[in-house]
N, C-alpha and C positions, 0 to 999 in steps of 0.2 A: 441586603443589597440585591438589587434584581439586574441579573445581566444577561447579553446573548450569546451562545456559542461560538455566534460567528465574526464576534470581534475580539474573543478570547483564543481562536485559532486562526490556522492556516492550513487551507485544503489545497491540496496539489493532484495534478491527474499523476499516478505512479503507472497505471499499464495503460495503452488502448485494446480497445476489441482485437481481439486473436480466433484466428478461425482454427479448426481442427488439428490437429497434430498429436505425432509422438513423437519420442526420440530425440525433446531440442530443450535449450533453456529459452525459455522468450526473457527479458528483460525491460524493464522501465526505464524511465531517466534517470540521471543520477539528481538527488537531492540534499540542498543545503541544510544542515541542521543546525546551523549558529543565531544562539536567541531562546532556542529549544531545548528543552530539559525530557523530550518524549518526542515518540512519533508512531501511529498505529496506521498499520498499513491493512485496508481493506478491499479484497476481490471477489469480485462474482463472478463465479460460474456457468458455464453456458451448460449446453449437453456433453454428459461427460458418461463415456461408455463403458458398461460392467465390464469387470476385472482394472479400471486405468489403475496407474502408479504414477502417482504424481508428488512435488514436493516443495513447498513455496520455502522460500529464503530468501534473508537480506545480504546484501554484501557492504561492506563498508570500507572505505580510506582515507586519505589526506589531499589525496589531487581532486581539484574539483571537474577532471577531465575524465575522471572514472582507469587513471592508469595503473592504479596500486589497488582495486577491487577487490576484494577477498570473501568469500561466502563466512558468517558470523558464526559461529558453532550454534548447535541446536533447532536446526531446520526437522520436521518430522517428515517422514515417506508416509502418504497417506495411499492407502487402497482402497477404490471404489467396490462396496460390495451392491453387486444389481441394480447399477444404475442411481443410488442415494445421494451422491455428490450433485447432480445435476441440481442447479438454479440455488446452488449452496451459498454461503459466506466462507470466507476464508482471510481470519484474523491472524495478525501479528503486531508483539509490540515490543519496541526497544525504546528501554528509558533508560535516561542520561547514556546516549551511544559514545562509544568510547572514541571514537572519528568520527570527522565531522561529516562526513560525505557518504549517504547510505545510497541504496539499490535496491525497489524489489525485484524478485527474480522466480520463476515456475519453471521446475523442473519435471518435465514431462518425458517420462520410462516406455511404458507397454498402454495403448491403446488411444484410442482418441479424446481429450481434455480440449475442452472451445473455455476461452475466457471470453468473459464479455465485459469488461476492465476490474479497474482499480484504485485508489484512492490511497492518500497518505494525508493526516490528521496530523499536524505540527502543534502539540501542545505543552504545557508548563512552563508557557513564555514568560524570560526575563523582564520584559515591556509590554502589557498590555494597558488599553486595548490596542490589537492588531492595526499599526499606523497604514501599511498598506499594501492587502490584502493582495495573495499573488494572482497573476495576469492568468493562471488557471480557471479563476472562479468568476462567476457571476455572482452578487451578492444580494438579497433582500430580505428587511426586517420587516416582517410584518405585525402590527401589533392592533387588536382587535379594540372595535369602540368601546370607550371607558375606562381603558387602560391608562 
């Protein structure tokens, strides 16, 4: 059976562009996970300056207003050695979330970390195909002649 990923998911923007900083937590929206059995949250990185200390994390709750937040245990501290982080990915994924209501989150320590966003991957849907797909995305199936 041949299908396309993009009626099997749901893509969501999780960060916008972030310019330079240390010392903060930037955060995303908060996102529904009802429907969803997963959700992989991906951020690119901008210019990111030797030595930073940085730490991406989800947080998760029950209010869909983001009032009971809570960072999910097992975020890593990543340490940029010489500049290597820059123009990186930075994966996470929570499957079957214990609440329904996640968050990503960068947690930025010692030196300058640019994000240049982020994405969240809503997949292991109860109901596919994706009936209708969020107001985040633009969608197109392209499929080549002879297909």
């Amino acid at each position: 059976m041949k299908t396309q990923l993009v009626t099997n998911v749901d893509f969501r923007v999780a960060m916008l562009p972030v310019a330079a900083g240390t010392t903060d937590t930037q955060v995303g929206p908060v996102l529904d996970t009802e429907g969803y059995d997963s959700v992989t949250f991906v951020m690119l990185l901008g210019t990111v300056t030797t030595a930073a200390v940085f730490t991406l994390q989800v947080a998760d709750g029950t209010l869909a207003n983001g009032g009971d937040l809570a960072v999910v245990t097992g975020g890593v501290a990543l340490t940029d050695a010489g500049g290597a982080s820059s123009g990186k990915l930075l994966v996470s994924e929570i499957y079957r979330p214990v609440k329904r209501y996640v968050q990503l989150q960068l947690k930025r320590t010692i030196a300058n970390v640019v994000i240049s966003g982020a994405v969240a991957i809503l997949h292991h849907g109860k109901a596919v195909p994706v009936a209708s797909p969020s107001t985040d995305t633009l969608e197109a199936i392209l499929l080549p002649t002879g297909q």
